[in-house]
BATIPA-21788 format. One record per residue: x, y, z of N, C-alpha, C, CB in turn; residue in three letters. Coordinates in steps of 0.2 Angstrom, whole numbers, padded with zeros to 4 digits. Glycine has a CB too. Layout:
    n.u    n.v    n.w   ca.u   ca.v   ca.w    c.u    c.v    c.w   cb.u   cb.v   cb.w  residuo
      X      Y      Z      X      Y      Z      X      Y      Z      X      Y      Z      ala
...
END
This chain:
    n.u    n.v    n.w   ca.u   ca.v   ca.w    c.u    c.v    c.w   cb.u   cb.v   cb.w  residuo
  -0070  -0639  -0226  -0065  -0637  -0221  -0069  -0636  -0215  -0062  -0630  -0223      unk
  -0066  -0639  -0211  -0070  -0637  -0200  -0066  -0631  -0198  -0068  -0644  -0193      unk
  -0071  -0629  -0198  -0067  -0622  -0192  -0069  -0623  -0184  -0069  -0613  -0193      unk
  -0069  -0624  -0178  -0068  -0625  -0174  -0067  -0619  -0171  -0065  -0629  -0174      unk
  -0073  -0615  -0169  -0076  -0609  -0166  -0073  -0605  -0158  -0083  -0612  -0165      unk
  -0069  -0602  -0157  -0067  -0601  -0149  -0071  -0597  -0146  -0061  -0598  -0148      unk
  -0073  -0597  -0141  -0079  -0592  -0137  -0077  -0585  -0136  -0080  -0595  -0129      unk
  -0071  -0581  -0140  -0070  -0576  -0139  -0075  -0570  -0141  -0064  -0575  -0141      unk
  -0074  -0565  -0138  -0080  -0561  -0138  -0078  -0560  -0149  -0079  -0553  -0130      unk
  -0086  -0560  -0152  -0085  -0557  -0158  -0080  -0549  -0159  -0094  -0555  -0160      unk
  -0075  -0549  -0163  -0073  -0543  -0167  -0078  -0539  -0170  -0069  -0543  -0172      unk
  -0082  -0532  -0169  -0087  -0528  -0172  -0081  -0525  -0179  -0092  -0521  -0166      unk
  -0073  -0526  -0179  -0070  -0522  -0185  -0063  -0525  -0185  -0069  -0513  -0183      unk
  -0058  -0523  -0189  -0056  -0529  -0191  -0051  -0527  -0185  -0054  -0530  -0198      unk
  -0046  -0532  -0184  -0041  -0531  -0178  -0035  -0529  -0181  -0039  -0537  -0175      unk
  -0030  -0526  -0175  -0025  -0520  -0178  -0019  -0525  -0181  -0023  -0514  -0171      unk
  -0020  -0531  -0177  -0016  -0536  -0179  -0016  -0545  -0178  -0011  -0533  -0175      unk
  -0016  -0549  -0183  -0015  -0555  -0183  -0011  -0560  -0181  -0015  -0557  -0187      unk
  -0011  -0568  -0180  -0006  -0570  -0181  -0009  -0579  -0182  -0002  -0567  -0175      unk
  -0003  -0582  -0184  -0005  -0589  -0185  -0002  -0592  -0179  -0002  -0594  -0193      unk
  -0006  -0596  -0175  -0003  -0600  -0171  -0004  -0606  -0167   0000  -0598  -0168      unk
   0000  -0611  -0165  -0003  -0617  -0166  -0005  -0618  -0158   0002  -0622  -0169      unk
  -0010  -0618  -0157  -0014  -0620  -0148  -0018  -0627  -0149  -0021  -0613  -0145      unk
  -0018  -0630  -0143  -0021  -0636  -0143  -0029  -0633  -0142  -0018  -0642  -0136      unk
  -0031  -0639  -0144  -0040  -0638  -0143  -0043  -0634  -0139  -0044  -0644  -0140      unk
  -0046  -0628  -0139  -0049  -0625  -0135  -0051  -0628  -0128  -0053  -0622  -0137      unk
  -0053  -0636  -0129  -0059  -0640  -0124  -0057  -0644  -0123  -0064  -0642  -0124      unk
  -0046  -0644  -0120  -0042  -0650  -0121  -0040  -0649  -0114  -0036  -0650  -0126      unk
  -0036  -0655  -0111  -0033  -0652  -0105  -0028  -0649  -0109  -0030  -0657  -0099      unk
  -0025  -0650  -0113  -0017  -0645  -0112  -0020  -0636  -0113  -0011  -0648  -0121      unk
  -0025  -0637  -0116  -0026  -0626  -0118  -0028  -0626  -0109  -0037  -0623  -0125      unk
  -0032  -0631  -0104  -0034  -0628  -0098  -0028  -0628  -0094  -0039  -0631  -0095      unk
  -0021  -0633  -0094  -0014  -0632  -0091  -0011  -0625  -0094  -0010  -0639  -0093      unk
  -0010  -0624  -0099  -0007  -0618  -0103  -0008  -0613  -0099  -0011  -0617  -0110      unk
  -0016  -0611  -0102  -0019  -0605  -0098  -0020  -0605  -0090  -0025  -0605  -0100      unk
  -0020  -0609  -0087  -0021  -0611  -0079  -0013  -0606  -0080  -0020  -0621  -0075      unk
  -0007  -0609  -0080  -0001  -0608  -0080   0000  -0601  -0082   0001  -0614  -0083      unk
  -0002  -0597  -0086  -0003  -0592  -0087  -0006  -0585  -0085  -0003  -0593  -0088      unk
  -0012  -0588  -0083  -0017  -0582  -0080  -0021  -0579  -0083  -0015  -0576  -0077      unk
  -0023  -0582  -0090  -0027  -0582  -0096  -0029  -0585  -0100  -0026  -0581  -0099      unk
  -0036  -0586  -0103  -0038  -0588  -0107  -0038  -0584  -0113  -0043  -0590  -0105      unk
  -0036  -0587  -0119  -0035  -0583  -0123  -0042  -0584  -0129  -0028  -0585  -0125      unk
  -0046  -0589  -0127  -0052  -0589  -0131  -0056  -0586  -0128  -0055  -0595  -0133      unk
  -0060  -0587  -0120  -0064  -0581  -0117  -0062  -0575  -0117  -0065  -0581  -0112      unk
  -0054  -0574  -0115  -0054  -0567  -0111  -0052  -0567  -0105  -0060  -0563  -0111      unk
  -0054  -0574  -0102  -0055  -0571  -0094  -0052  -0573  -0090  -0061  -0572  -0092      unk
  -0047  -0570  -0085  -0043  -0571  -0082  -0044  -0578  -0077  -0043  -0565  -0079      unk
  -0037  -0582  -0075  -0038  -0588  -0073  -0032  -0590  -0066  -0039  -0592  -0080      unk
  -0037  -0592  -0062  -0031  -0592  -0057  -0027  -0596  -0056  -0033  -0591  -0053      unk
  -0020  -0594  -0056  -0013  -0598  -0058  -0013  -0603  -0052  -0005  -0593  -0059      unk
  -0008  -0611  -0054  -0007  -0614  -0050  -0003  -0609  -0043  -0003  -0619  -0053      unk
  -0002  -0612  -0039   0002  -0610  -0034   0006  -0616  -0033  -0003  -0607  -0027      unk
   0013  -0615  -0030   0018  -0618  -0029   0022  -0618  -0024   0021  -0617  -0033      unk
   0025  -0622  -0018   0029  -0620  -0013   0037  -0616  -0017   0030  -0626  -0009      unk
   0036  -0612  -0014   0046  -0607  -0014   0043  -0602  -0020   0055  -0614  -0018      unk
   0038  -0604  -0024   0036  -0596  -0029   0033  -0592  -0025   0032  -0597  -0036      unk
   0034  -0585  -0025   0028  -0584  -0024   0025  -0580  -0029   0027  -0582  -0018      unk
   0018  -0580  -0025   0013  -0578  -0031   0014  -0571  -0036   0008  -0577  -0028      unk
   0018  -0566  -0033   0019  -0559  -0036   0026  -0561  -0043   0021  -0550  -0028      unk
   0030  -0565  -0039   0033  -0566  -0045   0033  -0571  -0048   0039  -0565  -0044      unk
   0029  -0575  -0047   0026  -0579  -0054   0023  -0576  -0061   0020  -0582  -0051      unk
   0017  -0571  -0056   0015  -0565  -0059   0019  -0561  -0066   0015  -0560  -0054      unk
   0024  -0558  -0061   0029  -0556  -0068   0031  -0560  -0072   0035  -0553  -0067      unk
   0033  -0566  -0072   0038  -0570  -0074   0033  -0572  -0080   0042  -0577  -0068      unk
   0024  -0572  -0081   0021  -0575  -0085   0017  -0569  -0088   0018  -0582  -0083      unk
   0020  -0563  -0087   0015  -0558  -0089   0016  -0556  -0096   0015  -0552  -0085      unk
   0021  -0559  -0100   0023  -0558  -0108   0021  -0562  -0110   0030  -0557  -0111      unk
   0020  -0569  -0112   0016  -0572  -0115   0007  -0574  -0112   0020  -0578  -0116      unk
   0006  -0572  -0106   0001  -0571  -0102  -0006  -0568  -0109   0004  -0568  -0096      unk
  -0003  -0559  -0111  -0004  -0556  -0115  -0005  -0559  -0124  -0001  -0553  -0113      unk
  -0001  -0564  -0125  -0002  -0567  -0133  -0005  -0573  -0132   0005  -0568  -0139      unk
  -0010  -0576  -0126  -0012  -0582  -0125  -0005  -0589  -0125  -0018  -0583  -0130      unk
  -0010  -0595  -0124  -0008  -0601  -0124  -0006  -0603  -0132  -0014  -0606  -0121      unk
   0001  -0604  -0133   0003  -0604  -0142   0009  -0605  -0143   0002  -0598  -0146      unk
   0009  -0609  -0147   0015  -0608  -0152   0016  -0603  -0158   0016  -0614  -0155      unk
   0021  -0599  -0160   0021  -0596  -0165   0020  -0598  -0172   0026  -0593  -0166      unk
   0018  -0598  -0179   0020  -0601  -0183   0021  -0595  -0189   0014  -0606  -0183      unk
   0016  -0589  -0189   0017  -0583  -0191   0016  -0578  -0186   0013  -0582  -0196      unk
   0022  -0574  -0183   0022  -0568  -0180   0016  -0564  -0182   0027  -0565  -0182      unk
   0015  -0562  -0176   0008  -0555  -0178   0011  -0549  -0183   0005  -0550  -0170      unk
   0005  -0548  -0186   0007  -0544  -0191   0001  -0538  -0194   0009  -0549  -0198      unk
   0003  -0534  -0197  -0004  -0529  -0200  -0006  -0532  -0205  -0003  -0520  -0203      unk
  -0013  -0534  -0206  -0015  -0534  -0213  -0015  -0527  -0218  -0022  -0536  -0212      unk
  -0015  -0527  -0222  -0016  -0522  -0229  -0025  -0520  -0227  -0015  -0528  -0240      unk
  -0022  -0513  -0229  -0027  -0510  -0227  -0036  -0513  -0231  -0025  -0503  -0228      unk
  -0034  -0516  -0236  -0040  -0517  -0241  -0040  -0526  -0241  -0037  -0514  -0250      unk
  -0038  -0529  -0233  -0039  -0536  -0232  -0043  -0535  -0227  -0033  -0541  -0232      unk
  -0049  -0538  -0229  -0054  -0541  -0223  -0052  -0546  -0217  -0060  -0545  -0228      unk
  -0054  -0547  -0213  -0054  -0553  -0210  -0056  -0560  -0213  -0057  -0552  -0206      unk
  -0063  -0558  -0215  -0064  -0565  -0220  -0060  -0568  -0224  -0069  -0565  -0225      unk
  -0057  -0562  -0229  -0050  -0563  -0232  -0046  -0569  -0229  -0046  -0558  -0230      unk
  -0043  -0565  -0223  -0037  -0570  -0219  -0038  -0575  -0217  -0034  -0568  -0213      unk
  -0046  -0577  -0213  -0048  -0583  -0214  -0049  -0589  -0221  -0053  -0582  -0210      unk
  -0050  -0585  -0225  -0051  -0590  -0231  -0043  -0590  -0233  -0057  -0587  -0239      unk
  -0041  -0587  -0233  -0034  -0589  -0234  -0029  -0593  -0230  -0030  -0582  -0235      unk
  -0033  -0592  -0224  -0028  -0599  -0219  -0030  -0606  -0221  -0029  -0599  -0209      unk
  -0039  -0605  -0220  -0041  -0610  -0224  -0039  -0616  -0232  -0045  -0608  -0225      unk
  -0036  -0612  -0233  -0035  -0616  -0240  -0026  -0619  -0238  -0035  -0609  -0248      unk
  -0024  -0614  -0234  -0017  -0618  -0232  -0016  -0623  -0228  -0012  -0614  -0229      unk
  -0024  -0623  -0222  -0025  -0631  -0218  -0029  -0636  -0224  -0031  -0631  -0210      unk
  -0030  -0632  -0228  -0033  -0640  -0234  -0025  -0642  -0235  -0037  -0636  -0245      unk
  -0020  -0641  -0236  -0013  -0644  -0239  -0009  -0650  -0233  -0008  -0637  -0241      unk
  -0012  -0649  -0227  -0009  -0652  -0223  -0014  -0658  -0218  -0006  -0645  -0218      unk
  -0010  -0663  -0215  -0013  -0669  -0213  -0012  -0668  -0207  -0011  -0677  -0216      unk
  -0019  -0668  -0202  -0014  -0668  -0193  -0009  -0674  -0193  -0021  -0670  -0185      unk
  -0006  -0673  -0187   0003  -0680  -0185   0001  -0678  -0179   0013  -0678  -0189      unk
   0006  -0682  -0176   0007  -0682  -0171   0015  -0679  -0168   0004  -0688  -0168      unk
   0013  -0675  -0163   0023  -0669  -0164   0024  -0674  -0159   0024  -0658  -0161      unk
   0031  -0671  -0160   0035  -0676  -0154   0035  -0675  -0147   0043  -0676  -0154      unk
   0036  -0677  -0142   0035  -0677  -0135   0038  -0670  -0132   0038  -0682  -0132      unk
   0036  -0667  -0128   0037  -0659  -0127   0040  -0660  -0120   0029  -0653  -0128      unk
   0047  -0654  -0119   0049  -0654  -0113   0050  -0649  -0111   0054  -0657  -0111      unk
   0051  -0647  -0103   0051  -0640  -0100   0060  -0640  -0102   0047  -0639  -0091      unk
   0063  -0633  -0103   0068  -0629  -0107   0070  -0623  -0104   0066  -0627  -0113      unk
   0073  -0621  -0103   0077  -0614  -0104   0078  -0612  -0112   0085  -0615  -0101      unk
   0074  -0609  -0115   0077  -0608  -0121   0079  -0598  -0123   0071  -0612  -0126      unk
   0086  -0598  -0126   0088  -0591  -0123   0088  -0590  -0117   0084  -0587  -0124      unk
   0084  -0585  -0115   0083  -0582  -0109   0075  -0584  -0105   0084  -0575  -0110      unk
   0072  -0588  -0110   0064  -0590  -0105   0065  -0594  -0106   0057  -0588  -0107      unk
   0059  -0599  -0101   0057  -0604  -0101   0049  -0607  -0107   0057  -0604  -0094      unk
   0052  -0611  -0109   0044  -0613  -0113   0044  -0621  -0113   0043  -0609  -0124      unk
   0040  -0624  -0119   0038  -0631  -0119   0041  -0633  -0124   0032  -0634  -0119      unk
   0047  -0636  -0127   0049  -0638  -0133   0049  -0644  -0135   0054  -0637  -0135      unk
   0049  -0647  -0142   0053  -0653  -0143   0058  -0655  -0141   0054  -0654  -0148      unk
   0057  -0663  -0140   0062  -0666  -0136   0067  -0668  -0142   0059  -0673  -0131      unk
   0065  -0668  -0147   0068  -0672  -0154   0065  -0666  -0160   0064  -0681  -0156      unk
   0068  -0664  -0165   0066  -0661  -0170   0063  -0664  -0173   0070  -0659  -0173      unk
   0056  -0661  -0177   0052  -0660  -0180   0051  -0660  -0188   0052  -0657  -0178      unk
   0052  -0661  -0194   0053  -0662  -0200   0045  -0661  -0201   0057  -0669  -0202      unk
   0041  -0661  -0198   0033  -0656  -0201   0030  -0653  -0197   0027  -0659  -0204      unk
   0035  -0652  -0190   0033  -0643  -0188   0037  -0640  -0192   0036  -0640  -0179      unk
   0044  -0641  -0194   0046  -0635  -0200   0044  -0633  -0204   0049  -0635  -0202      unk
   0039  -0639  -0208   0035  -0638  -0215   0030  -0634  -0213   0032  -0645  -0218      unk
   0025  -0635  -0210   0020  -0634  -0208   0023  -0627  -0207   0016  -0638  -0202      unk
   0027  -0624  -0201   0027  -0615  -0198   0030  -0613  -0206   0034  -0612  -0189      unk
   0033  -0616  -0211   0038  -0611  -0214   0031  -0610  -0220   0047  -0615  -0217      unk
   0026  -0616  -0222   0020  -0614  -0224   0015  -0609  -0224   0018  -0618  -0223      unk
   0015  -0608  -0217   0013  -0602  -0214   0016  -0596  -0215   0011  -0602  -0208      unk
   0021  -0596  -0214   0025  -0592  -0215   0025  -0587  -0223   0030  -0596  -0215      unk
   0024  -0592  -0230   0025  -0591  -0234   0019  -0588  -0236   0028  -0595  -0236      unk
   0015  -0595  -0236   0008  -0593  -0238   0003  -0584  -0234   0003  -0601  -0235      unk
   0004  -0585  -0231   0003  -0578  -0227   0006  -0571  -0229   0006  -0579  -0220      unk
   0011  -0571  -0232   0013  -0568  -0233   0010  -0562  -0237   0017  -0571  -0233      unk
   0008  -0562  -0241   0006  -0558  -0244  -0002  -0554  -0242   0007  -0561  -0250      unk
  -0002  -0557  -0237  -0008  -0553  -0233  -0007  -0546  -0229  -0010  -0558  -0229      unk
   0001  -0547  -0226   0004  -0543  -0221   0008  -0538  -0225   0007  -0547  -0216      unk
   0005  -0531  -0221   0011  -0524  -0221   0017  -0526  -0221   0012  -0519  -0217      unk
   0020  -0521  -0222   0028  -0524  -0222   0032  -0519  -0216   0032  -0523  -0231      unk
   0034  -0520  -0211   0035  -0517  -0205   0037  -0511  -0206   0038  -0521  -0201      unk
   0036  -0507  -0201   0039  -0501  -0202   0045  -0499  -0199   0036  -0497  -0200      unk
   0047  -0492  -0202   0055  -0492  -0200   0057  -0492  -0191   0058  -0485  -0203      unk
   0051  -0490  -0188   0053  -0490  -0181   0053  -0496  -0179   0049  -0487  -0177      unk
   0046  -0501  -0183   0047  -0510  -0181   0054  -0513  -0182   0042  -0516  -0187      unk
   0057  -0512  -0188   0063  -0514  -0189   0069  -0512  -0184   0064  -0511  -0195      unk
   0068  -0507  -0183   0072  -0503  -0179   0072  -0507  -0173   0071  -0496  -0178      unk
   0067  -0508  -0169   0065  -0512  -0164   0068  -0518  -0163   0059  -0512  -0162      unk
   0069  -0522  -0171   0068  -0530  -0170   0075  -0532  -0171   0063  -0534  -0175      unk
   0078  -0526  -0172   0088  -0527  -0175   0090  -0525  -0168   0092  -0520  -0183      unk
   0086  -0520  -0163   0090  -0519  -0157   0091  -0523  -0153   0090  -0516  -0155      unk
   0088  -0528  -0153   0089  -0537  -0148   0095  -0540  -0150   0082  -0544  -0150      unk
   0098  -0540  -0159   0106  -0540  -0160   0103  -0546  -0163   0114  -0539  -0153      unk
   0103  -0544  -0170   0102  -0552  -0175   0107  -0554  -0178   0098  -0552  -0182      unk
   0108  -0560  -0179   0110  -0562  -0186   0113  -0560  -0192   0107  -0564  -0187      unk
   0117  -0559  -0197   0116  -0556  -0204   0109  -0561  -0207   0123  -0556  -0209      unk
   0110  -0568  -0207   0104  -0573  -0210   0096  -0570  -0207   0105  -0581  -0207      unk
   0098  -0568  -0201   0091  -0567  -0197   0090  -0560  -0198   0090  -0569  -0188      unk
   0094  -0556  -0198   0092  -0550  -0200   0087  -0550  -0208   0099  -0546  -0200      unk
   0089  -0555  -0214   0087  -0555  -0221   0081  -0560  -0220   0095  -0558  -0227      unk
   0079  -0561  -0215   0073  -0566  -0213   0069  -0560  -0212   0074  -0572  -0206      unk
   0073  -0556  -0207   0066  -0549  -0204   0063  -0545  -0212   0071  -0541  -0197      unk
   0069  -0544  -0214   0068  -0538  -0220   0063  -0543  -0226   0077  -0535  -0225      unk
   0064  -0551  -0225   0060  -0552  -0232   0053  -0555  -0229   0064  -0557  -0237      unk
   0054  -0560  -0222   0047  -0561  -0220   0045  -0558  -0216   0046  -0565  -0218      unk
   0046  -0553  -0213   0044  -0547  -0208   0045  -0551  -0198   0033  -0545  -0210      unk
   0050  -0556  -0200   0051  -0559  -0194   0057  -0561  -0194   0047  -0565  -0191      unk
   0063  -0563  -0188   0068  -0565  -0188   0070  -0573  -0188   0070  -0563  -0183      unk
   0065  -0575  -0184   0064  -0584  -0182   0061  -0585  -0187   0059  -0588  -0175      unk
   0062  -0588  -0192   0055  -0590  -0199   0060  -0595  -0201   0052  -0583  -0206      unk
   0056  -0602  -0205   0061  -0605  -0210   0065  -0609  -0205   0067  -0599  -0215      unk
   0072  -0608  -0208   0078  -0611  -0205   0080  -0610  -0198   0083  -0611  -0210      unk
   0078  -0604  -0196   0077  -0600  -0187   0071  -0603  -0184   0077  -0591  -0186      unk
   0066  -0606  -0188   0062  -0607  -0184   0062  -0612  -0177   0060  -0609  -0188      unk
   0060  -0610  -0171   0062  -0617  -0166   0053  -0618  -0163   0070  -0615  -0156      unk
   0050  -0621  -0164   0044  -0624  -0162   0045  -0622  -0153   0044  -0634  -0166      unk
   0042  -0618  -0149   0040  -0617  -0144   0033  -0614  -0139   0044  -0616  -0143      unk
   0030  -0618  -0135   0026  -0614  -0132   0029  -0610  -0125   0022  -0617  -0130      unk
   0028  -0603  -0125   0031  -0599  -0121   0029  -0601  -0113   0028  -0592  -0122      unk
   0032  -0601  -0107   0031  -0600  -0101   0033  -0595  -0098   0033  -0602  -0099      unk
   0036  -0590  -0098   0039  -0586  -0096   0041  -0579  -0100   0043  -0589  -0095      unk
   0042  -0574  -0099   0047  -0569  -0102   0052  -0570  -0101   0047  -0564  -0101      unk
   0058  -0565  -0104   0063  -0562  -0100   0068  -0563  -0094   0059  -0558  -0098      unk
   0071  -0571  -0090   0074  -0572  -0087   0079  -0567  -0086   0075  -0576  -0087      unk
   0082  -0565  -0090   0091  -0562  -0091   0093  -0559  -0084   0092  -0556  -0097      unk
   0088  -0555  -0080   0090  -0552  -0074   0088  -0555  -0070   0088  -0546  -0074      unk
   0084  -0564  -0068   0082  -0567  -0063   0087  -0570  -0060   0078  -0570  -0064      unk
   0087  -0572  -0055   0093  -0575  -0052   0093  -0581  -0052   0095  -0574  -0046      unk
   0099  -0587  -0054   0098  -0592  -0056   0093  -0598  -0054   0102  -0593  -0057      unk
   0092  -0596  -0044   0087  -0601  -0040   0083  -0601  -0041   0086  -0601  -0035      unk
   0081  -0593  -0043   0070  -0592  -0045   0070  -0595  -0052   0065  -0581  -0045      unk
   0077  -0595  -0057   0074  -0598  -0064   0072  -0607  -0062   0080  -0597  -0071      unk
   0076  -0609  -0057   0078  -0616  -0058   0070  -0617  -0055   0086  -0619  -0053      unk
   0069  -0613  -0049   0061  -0614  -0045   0056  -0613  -0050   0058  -0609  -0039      unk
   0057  -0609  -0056   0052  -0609  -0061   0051  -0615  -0064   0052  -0605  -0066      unk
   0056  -0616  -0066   0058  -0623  -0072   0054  -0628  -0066   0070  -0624  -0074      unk
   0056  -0629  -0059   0055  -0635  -0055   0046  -0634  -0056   0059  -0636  -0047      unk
   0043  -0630  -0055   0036  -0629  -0055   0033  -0629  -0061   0035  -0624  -0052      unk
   0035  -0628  -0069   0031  -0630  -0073   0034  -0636  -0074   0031  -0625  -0078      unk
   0037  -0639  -0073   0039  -0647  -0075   0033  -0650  -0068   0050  -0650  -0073      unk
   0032  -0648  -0064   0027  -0650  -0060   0020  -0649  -0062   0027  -0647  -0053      unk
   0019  -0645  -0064   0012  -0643  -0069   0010  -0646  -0073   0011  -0637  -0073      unk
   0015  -0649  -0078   0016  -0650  -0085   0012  -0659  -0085   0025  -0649  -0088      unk
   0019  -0661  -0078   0019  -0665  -0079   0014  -0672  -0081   0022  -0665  -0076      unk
   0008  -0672  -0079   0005  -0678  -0080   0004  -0678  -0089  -0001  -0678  -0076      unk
   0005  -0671  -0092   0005  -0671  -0098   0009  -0674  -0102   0004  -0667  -0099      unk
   0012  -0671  -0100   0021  -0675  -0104   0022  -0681  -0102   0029  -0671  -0101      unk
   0018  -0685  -0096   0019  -0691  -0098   0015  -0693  -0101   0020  -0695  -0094      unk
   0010  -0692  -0106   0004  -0694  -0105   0003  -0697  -0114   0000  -0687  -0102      unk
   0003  -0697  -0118   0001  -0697  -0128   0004  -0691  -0130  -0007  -0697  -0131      unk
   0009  -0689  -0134   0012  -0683  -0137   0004  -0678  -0140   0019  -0686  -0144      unk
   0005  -0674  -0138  -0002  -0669  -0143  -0001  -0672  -0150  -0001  -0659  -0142      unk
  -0007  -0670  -0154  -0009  -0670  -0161  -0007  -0664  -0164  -0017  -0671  -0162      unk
  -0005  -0662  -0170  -0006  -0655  -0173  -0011  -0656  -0177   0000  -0652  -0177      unk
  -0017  -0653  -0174  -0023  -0656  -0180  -0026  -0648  -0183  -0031  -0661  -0174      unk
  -0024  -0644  -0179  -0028  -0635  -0182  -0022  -0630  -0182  -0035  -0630  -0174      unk
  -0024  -0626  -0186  -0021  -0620  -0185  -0025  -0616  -0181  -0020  -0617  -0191      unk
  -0024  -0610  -0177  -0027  -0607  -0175  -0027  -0600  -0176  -0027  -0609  -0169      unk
  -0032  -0595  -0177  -0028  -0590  -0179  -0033  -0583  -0173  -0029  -0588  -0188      unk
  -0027  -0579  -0171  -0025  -0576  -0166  -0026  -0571  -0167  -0020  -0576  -0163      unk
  -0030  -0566  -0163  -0031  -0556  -0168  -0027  -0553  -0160  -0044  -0551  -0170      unk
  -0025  -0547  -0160  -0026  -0543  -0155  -0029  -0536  -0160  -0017  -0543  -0151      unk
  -0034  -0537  -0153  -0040  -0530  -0156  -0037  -0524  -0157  -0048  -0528  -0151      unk
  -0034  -0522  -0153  -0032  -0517  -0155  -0025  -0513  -0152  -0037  -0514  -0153      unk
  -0021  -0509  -0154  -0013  -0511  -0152  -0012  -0510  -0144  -0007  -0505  -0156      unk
  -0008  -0515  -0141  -0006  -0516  -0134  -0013  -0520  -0131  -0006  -0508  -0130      unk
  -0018  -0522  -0136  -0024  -0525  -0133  -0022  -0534  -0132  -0032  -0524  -0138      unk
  -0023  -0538  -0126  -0022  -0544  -0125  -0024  -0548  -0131  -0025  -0546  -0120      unk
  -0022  -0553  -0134  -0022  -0556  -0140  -0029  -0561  -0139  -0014  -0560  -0143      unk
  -0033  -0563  -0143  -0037  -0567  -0142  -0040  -0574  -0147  -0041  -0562  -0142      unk
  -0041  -0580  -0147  -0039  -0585  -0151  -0047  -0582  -0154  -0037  -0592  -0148      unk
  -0050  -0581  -0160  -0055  -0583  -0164  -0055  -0589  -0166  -0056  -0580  -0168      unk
  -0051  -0593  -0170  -0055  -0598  -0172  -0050  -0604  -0174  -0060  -0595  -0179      unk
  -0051  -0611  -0175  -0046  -0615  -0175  -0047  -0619  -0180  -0044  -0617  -0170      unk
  -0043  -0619  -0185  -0046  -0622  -0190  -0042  -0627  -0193  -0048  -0618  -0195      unk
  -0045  -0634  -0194  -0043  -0641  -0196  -0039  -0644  -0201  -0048  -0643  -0198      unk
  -0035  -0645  -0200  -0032  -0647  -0206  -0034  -0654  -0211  -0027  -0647  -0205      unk
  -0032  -0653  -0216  -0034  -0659  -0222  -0044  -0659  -0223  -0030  -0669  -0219      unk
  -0047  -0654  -0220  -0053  -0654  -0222  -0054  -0651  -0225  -0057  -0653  -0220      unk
END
C-alpha cells in the first residue's frame, strides 16, 4: 500500500476529529487552484493569497470562502467524526488502508462550477456510479471507528430541517448525505442564502474563471483517499496523508 505523505505539520496526540476525503494530489495543479481559491493550504497550514477578480472584492470574497477555507481543498466521503476513545491513529490509518486495497483509481467525470443548495462548489457534470461506491465504502467501512454523535450534535444537524430518510442516515451513520444522499462535491463557498443574487452570479463568474483551464483540461483521476484530522476542536482541518488505492 503507498501512502503519499502531506507536509502538514506532525500531530504530537491524537486529533479531536477525523475525516475521509477525496483531494487531488498534494503536488497537482488542481490542490494549488483549490487552495489558491480558498486562502489555504490544507497540507502545510499556510495561508495563501486568493485570486483577485474585477467586481469582487476582496473582503467579501473573504467571507464567502471562509467555511470550507477552514476544512481545506476536498471532497467529503466520510464526515468528520470522534474516534473511540481506545482508537489510535495508526488504527484509522490501517483501517483506511485496507479499504484503498479494495478500490482501482478511474477517472471521475468532468467537474462544473454549480449552485448547489445554497453554495457554490465543483460537481459532476454526469453522475457517477464509483464515486457512489467508493464514498458509500467509506462510509461504511469507517464506521465503526467513530463515536456516535452526541445529543447536542444531533440536535444541531436536525435543525437545518432533514428528511425523514436523512434524518435515519444521521441516526445510523452519524451523517445526513451518506449512501443514497450522497452528491459528490468540492466546496467553494458557504452559506449564500442571504447574498444577493449579483455577488452570487459574480462568484459563480469568477470561479468558472479560476477553474477554467482545468475543466477544460483531462477530467482528474480518483487515485487516493486522503485522510483529514482537525487537531483540536474549532482548529483548521489539516490533510496528513493520502493514500493509494489498489496498492
Amino acid at each position: 500500500m503507498t501512502e503519499r505523505h502531506a507536509h502538514s505539520p506532525q500531530l504530537h496526540r491524537k486529533a479531536h476529529r477525523y475525516a475521509a476525503y477525496y483531494a487531488p494530489a498534494i503536488d497537482s495543479a488542481w490542490w494549488k487552484a483549490g487552495s489558491d481559491w480558498l486562502g489555504r493550504c490544507a497540507a502545510s497550514g499556510e495561508a495563501r493569497p486568493q485570486p483577485v477578480f474585477d467586481g469582487l472584492p476582496v473582503d467579501l470574497q473573504r467571507k464567502a470562502t471562509a467555511a470550507p477555507r477552514r476544512y481545506g481543498w476536498h471532497a467529503t466521503l466520510t464526515a468528520p467524526f470522534t474516534p473511540w476513545p481506545h482508537i489510535e491513529e495508526a488504527t484509522l490509518r490501517d483501517g483506511l488502508q485496507t479499504l484503498c486495497q479494495a478500490w482501482e483509481p478511474f477517472t471521475m467525470p468532468a467537474l462544473e462550477v454549480a449552485l448547489l443548495d445554497d453554495f457554490l462548489a465543483l460537481v459532476p457534470a454526469r453522475p457517477s456510479p464509483a464515486l457512489q461506491a467508493v464514498a458509500g465504502a467509506c462510509v461504511t467501512g469507517l464506521h465503526a471507528f467513530a463515536e456516535p454523535l452526541s445529543p447536542s450534535e444531533l440536535q444541531r444537524r436536525r435543525a437545518a430541517g432533514l428528511t425523514p430518510e436523512e434524518d435515519a442516515l444521521l441516526v445510523r451513520w452519524g451523517y445526513p448525505f451518506v449512501l443514497e444522499r450522497f452528491r459528490f462535491h468540492m466546496s467553494l463557498t458557504g452559506s449564500l442564502r442571504d447574498t444577493e443574487p449579483a455577488v452570487v452570479d459574480t462568484l459563480r463568474a469568477a470561479a468558472r474563471r479560476h477553474f477554467a483551464p482545468l475543466l477544460a483540461s483531462p477530467p482528474l483521476r480518483f487515485e487516493a483517499i486522503s485522510l483529514f484530522a482537525e487537531p483540536t476542536p474549532g482548529a483548521d482541518f489539516m490533510c496528513l496523508a493520502q493514500m493509494e488505492l489498489g496498492r
